[in-house]
C-alpha positions as CSV (number, residue, x, y, z in Angstrom):
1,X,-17.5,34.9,16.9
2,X,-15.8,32.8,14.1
3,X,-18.8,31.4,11.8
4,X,-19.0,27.9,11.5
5,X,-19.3,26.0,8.3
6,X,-20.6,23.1,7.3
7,X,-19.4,20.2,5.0
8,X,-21.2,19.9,1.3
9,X,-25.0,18.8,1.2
10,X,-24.6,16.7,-1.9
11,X,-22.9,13.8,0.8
12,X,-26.9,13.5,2.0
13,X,-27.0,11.8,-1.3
14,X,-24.9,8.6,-0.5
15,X,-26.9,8.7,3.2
16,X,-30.0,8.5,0.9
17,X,-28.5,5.2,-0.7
18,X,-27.7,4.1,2.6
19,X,-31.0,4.3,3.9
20,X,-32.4,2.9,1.1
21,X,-30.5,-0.4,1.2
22,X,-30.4,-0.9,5.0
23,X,-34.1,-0.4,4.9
24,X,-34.6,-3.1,2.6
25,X,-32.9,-5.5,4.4
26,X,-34.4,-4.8,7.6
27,X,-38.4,-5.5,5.4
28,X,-36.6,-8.9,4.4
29,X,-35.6,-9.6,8.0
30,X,-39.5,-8.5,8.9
31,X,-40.6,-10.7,6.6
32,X,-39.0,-13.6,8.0
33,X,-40.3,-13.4,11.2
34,X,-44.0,-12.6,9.9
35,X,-43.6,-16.4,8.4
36,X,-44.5,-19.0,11.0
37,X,-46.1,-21.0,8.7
38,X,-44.0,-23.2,6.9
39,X,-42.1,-23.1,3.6
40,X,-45.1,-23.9,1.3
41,X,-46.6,-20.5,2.4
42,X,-43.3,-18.5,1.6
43,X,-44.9,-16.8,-1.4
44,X,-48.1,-15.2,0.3
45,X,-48.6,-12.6,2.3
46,X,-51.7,-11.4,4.1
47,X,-52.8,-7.6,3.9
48,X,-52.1,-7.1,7.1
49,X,-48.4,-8.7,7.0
50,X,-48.3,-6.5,3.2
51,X,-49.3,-3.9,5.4
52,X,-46.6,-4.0,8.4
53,X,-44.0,-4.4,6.4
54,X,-44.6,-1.7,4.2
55,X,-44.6,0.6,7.7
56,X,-41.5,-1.0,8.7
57,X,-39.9,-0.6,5.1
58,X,-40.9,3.8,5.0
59,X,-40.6,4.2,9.2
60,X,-36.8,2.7,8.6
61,X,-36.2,5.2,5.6
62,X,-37.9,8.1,7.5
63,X,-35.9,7.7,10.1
64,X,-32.6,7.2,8.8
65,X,-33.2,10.1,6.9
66,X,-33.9,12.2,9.8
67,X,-30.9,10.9,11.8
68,X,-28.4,11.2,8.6
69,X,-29.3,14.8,7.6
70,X,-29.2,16.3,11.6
71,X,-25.9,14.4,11.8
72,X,-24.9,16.2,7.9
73,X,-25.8,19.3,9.9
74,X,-23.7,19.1,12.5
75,X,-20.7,17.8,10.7
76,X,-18.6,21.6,10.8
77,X,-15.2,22.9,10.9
78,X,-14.2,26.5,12.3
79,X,-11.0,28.4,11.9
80,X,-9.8,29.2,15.6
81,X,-6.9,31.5,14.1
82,X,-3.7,29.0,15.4
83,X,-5.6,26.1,15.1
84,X,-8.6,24.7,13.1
85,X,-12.1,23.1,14.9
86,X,-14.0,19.8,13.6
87,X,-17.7,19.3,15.6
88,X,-19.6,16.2,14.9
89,X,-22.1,14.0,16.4
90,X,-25.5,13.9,17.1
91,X,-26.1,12.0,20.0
92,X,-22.2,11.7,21.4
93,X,-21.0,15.2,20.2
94,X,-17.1,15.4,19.2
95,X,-14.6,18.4,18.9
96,X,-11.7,17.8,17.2
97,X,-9.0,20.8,17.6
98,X,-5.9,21.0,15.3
99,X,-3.2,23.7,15.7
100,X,-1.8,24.3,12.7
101,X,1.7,24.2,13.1
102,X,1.3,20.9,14.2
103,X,-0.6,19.6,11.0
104,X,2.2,17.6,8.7
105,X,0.2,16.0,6.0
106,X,-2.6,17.2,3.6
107,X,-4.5,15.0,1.6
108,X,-7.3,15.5,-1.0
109,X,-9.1,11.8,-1.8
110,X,-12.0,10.7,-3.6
111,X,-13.9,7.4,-4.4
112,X,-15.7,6.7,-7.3
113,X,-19.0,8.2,-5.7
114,X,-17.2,11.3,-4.8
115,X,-15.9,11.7,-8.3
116,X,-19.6,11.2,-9.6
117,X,-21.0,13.6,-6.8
118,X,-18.3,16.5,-7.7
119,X,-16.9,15.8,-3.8
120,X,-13.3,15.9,-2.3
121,X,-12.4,14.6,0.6
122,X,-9.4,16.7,2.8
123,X,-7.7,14.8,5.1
124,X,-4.5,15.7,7.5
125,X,-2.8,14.4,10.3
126,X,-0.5,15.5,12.7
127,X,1.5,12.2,12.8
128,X,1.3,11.7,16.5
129,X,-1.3,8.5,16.4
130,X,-0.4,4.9,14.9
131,X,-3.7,4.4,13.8
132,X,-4.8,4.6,10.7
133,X,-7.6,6.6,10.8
134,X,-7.1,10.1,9.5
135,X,-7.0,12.6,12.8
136,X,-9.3,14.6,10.3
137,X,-11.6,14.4,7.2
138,X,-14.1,16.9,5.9
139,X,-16.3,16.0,2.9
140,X,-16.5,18.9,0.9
141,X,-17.0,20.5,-3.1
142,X,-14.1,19.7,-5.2
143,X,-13.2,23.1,-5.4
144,X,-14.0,24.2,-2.2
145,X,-11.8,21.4,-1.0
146,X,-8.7,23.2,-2.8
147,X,-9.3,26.2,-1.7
148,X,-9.6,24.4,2.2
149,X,-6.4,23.1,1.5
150,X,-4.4,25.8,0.5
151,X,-6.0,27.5,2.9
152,X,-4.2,24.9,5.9
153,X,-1.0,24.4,4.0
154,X,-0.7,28.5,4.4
155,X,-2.0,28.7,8.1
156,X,0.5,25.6,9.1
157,X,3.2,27.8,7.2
158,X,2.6,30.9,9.0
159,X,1.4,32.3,6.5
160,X,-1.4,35.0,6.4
161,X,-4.8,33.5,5.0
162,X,-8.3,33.6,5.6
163,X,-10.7,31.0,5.6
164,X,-13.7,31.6,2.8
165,X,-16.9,30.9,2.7
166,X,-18.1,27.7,0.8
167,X,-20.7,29.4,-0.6
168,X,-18.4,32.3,-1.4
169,X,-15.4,31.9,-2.7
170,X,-12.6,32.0,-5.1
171,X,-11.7,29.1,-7.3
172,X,-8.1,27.8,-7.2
173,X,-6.9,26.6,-10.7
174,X,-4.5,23.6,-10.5
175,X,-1.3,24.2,-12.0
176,X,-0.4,22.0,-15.2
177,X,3.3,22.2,-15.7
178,X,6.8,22.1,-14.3
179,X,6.3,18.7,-12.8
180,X,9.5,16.6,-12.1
181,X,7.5,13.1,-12.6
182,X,4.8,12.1,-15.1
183,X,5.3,9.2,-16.6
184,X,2.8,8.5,-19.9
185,X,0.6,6.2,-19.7
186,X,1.9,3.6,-21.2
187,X,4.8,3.0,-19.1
188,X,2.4,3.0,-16.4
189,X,0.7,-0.2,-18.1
190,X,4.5,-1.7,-18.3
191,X,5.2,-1.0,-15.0
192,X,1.9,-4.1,-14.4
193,X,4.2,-6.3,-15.8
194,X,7.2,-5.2,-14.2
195,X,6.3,-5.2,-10.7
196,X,6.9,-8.7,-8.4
197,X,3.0,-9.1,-8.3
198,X,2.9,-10.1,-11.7
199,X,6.0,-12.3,-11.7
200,X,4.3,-14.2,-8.3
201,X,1.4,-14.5,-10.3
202,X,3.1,-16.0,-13.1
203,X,5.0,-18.5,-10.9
204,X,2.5,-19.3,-8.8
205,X,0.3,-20.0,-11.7
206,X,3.0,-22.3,-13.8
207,X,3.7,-24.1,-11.1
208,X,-0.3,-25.2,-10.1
209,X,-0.5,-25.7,-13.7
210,X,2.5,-28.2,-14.2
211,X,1.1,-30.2,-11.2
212,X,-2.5,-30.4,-12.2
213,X,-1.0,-31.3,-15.3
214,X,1.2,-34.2,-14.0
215,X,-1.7,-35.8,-12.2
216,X,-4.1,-35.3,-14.9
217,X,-2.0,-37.1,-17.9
218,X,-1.1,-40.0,-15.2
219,X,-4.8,-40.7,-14.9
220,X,-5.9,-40.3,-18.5
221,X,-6.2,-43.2,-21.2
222,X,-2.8,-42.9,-23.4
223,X,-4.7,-41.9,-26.4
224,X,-6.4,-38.8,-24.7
225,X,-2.4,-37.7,-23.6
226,X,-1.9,-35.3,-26.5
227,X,-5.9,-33.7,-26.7
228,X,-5.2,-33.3,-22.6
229,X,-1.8,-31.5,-23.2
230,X,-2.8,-28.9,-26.0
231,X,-6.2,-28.4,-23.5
232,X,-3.9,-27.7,-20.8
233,X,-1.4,-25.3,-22.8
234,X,-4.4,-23.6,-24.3
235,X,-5.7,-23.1,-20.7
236,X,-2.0,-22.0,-19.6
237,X,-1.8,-19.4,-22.4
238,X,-5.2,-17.7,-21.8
239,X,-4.8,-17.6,-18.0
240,X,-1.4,-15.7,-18.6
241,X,-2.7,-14.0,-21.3
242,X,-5.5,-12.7,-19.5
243,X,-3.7,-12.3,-16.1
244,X,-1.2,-9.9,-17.7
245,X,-4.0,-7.3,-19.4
246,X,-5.3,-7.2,-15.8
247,X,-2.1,-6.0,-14.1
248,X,-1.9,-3.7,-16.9
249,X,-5.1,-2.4,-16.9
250,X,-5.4,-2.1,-13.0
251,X,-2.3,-0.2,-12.7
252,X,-2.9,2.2,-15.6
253,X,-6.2,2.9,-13.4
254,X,-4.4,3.5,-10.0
255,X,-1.7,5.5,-11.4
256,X,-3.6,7.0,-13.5
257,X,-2.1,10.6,-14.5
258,X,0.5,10.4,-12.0
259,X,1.9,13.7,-11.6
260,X,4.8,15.0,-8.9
261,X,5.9,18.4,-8.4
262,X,8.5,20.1,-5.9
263,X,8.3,23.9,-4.8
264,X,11.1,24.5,-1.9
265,X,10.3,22.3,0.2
266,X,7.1,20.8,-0.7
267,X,6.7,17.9,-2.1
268,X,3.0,17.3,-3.9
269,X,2.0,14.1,-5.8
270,X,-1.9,13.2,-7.1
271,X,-2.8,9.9,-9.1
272,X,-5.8,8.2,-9.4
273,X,-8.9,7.3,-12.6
274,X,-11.6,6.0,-10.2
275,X,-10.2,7.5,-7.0
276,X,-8.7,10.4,-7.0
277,X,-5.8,11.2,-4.4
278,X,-3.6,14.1,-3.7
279,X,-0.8,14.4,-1.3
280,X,1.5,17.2,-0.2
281,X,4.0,17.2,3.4
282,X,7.4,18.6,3.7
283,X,10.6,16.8,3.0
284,X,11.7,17.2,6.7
285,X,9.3,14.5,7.3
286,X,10.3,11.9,5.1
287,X,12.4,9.7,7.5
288,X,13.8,7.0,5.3
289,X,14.1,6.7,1.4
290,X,13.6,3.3,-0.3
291,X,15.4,2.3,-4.1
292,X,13.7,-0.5,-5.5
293,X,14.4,-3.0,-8.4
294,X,12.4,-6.0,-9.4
295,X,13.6,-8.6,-11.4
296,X,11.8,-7.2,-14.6
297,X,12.8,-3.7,-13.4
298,X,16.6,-4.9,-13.4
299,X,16.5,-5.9,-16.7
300,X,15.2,-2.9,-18.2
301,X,16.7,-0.5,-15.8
302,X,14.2,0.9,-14.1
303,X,13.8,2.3,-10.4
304,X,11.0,2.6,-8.1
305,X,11.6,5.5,-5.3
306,X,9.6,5.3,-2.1
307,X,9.7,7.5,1.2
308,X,8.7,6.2,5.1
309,X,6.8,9.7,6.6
310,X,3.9,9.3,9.0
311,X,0.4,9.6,7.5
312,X,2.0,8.7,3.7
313,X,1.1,5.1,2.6
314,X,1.6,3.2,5.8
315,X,-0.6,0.3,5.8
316,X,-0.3,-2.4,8.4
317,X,-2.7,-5.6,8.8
318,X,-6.2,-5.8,6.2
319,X,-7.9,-2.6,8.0
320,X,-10.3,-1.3,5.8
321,X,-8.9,2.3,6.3
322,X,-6.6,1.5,3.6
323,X,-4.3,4.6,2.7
324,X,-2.3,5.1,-0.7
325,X,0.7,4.3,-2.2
326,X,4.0,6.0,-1.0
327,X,6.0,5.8,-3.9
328,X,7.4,9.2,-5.1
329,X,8.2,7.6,-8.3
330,X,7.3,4.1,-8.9
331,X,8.8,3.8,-12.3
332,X,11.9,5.8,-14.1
333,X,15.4,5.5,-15.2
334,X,18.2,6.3,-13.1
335,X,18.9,10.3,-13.3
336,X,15.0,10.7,-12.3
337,X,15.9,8.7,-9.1
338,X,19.4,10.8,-8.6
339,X,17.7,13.8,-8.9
340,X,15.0,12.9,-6.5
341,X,17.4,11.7,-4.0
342,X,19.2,14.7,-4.0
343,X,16.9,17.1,-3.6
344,X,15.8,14.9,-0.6
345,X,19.4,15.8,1.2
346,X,20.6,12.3,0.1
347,X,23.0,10.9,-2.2
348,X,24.3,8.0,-3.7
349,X,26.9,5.8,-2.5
350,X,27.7,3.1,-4.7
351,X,31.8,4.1,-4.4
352,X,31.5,4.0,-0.9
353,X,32.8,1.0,1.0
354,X,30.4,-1.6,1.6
355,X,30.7,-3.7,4.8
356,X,29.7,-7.4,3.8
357,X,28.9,-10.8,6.1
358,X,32.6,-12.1,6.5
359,X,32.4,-14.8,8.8
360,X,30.7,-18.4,8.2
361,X,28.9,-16.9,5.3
362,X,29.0,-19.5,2.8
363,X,27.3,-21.5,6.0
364,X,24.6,-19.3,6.8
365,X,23.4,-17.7,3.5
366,X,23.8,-20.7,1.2
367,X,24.2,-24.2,2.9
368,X,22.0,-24.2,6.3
369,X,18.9,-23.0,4.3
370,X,19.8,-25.2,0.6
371,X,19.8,-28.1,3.8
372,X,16.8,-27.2,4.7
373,X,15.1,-27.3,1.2
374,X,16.8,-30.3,-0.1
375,X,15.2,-32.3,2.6
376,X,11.7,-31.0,1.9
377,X,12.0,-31.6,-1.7
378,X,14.0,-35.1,-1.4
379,X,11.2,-36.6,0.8
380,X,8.4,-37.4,-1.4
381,X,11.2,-39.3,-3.5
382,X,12.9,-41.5,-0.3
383,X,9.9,-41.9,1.2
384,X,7.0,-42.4,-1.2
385,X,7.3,-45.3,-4.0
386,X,7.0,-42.8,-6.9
387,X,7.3,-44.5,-11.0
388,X,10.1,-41.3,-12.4
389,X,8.8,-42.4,-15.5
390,X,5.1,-41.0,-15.0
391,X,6.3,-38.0,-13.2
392,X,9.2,-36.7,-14.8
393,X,7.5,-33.3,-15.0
394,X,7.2,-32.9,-11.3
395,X,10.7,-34.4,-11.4
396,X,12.2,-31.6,-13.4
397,X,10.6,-28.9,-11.8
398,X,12.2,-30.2,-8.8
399,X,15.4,-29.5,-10.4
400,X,14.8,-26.2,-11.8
401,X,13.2,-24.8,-8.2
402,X,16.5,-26.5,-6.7
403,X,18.7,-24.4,-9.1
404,X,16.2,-21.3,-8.4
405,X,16.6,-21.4,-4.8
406,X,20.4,-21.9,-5.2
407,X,20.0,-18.9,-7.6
408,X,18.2,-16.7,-5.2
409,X,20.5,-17.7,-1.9
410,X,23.9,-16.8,-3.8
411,X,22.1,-13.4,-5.0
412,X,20.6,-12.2,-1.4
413,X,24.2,-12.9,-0.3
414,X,25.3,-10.8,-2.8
415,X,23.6,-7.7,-1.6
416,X,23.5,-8.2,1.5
417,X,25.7,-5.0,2.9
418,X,25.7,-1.8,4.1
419,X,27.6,1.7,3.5
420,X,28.0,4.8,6.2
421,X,29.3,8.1,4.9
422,X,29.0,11.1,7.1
423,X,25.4,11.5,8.6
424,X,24.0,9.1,5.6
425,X,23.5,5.1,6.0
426,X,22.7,2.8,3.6
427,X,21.7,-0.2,4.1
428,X,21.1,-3.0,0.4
429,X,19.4,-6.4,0.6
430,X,17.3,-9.3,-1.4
431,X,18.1,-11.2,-4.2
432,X,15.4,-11.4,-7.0
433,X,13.6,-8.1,-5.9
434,X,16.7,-5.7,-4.4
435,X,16.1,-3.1,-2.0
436,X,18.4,0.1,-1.4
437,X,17.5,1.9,2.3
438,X,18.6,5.6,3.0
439,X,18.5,6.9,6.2
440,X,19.7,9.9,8.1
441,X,21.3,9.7,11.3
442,X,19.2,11.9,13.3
443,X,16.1,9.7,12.3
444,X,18.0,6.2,14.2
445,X,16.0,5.5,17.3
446,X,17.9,2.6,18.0
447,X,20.3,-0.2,17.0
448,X,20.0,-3.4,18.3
449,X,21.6,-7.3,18.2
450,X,19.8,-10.6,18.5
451,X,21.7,-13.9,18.3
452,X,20.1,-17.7,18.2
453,X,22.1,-20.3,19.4
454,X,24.2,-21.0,16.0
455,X,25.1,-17.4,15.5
456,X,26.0,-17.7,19.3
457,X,28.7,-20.4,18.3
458,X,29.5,-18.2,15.2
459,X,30.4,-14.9,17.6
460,X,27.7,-13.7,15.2
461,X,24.4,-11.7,15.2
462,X,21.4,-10.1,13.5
463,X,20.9,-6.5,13.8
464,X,18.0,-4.6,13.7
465,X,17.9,-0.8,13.1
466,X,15.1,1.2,14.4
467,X,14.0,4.0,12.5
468,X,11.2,7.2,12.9
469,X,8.5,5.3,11.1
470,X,5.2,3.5,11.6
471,X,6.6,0.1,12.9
472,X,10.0,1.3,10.4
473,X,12.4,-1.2,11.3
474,X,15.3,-3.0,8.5
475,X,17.2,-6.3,9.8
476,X,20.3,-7.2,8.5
477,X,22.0,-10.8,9.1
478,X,24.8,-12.2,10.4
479,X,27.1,-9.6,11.0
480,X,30.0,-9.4,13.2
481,X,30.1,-7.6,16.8
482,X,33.1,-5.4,15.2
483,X,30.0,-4.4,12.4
484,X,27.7,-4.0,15.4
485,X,30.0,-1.7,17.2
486,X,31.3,0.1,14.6
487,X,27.1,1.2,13.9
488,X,26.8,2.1,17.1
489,X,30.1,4.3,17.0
490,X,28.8,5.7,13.8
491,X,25.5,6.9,15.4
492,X,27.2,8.9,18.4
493,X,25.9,6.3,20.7
């Protein structure tokens, strides 16, 4: 009979902490009810109330105790030879079976308690679900947990291995070098400032500032005018100031020692300060490849590469499962990204032809939505008796968001395209923040055309193309039924 091991005892801790907490909550609650009294007897208790809520306060702790270490106990994972056995539960007991050559991802993670408890957490997933739950997770011994997962990668690779003993066994020793990707850590602080969330940030920020502003020096004496506008740059300053070291700081943290390596056909990348993550699947799963470049990231030429693969970064919604990032490489020049391509059975197209909006696209891209902005933005001014005089800033800004928006429209038009070459399509769009698809024939579920009734007029429509991904879908506008047709033709439809 195979032997049956259990995940690491030091987890009991964080039950302990648990208990401990939920305990005292439940004595507060306790004591809330004992009060019948009134509010001016909130402060004293009786020895007999002292007394019952002191029972309650230990019986809740002795019990969760109980319950959390039986349930520790039978929280195991067995090795079944072609596939690999989770039991849980106390009450409703759970198998979980795996085969192995189904298992795509494995993923080592760990939380700031784990990193303080010397734990690692394995998951892996078989990419059959859409939830985000991992189908598996065992808490176990940091270096246990390495030896668990090379352990699966083997077994899933048909590979001879066998499982050791977690009291028992030998240590696996990371390997340090030949990494493709590991950016220092200073560019990882840059790349704060570089991404969109900054630049939101930023905006978002200037322009609450300049309308605060506005409102405030139209109500204040006119001697207080200049004292209110140094207050308010001072204030603007710190806020930026400030808001940039955070970006900074938090993504040195996430990234922290970002590190990808490639052997054959493994791919295996690990980041992390305060939670450690690890992550290694195949390249036959990746199912799209994304090419990134913010507005900062333009300017400086840098790329961010991303992969779409099942069980790697997808995120939908504000579950509290969250899962990591899926960028391969989140900041580097352009050979890093060639090479990475590549290798990834990709290549890139820039000299291929691009097929572009033709018809009405002045109309669609720049006019209909600059209409539709103008009037918001003229309003206030038609409809509202407004003195320019005392709200020029507003007035300007205006202007400049006008130009912006103009700015942005004439650039998403820009890029708006796609490219086919043999098996490989590519497909560009945005403006500010421009985004470069790649995506394999055989991984097209489906191609699809939707028309309102203006592109209906036009002869005009918006395709969608339906990828192998988690809700993986890319939209491109106002294309002709020749483009439509001429997709469809170049998928073997």
């Amino acid at each position: 009979m195979k032997p049956k091991y259990h995940i690491v005892k030091r987890k009991y801790v964080i039950d302990i902490f648990k208990s401990l907490l939920s305990s005292f909550f439940i004595a507060l609650f306790s004591i809330s009810v004992l009060y019948d009294k009134g509010e001016e007897e909130i402060l004293e208790l009786t020895s007999q109330q002292s007394t019952v809520i002191t029972v309650i306060f230990f019986s809740c702790i002795i019990v969760q105790l109980v319950v959390y270490w039986l349930i520790l106990r039978r929280y195991r994972f067995i090795d079944l030879e072609k596939s690999f056995l989770i039991e849980k539960g106390l009450f409703f007991k759970k198998k979980l079976e795996i085969p192995y050559k189904n298992i795509h991802t494995v993923s080592l993670k760990r939380k700031f308690t784990d990193l303080i408890l010397g734990l690692s957490v394995v998951q892996f997933d078989t990419g059959t679900t859409s939830t985000l739950i991992p189908e598996a997770h065992i808490a176990l011994d940091k270096e246990y947990a390495l030896v668990l997962k090379d352990f699966i990668e083997k077994r899933k690779n048909n590979v001879p291995a066998t499982l050791q003993d977690p009291k028992e066994f030998n240590k696996v020793e990371l390997e340090t070098s030949d990494y493709l990707y590991q950016p220092k850590w200073q560019k990882l602080m840059l790349m704060g400032l570089y991404k969109p969330a900054f630049l939101y940030f930023f905006l978002f920020f200037t322009l609450t500032i300049l309308l605060s502003s506005s409102i405030t020096l139209y109500l204040v004496e006119e001697n207080e005018v200049l004292f209110t506008t140094l207050v308010f740059i001072y204030i603007y300053l710190g806020v930026i100031i400030i808001g940039a070291l955070s970006f900074m700081v938090f993504n040195l943290v996430r990234y922290f020692n970002y590190r990808l390596k490639i052997e054959g056909d493994e791919i295996t990348y690990q980041y992390g300060l305060l939670s450690k993550n690890e992550f290694k699947f195949s390249k036959r799963r990746v199912n799209a490849v994304h090419i990134s470049q913010s507005l900062f990231y333009t300017l400086f030429h840098y790329y961010d590469l991303s992969i779409s693969a099942i069980g790697i970064g997808d995120q939908i919604g504000n579950d509290q499962n969250k899962v990591e990032s899926k960028s391969l490489i989140p900041i580097a020049k352009k050979d890093i990204i060639i090479e990475m391509l590549n290798y990834l059975g990709y290549k890139e197209m820039d000299e291929v032809k691009k097929y572009r909006p033709d018809k009405y696209r002045i109309l669609n891209f720049i006019i209909i939505p600059l209409t539709l902005i103008t009037s918001i933005l003229v309003i206030p001014y038609v409809f509202i008796k407004i003195d320019i005089n005392r709200l020029i800033l507003p007035f300007i800004f205006n202007v400049i968001s006008y130009a912006f928006c103009y700015l942005g429209l004439h650039l998403y038009l820009k890029n708006h395209c796609f490219s086919v070459e043999n098996d490989i399509f590519k497909f560009k769009k945005g403006a500010f923040n421009v985004k470069e698809t790649y995506i394999k024939r055989v991984k097209i579920q489906m191609i699809s055309q939707n028309q309102n009734p203006i592109l209906l007029l036009e002869n005009l429509g918006n395709i969608s193309i339906h990828y192998k991904d988690l809700m993986g879908v890319i939209r491109m506008n106002c294309f002709s039924n020749e483009d439509f047709c001429f997709l469809i033709n170049k998928l073997g439809v």
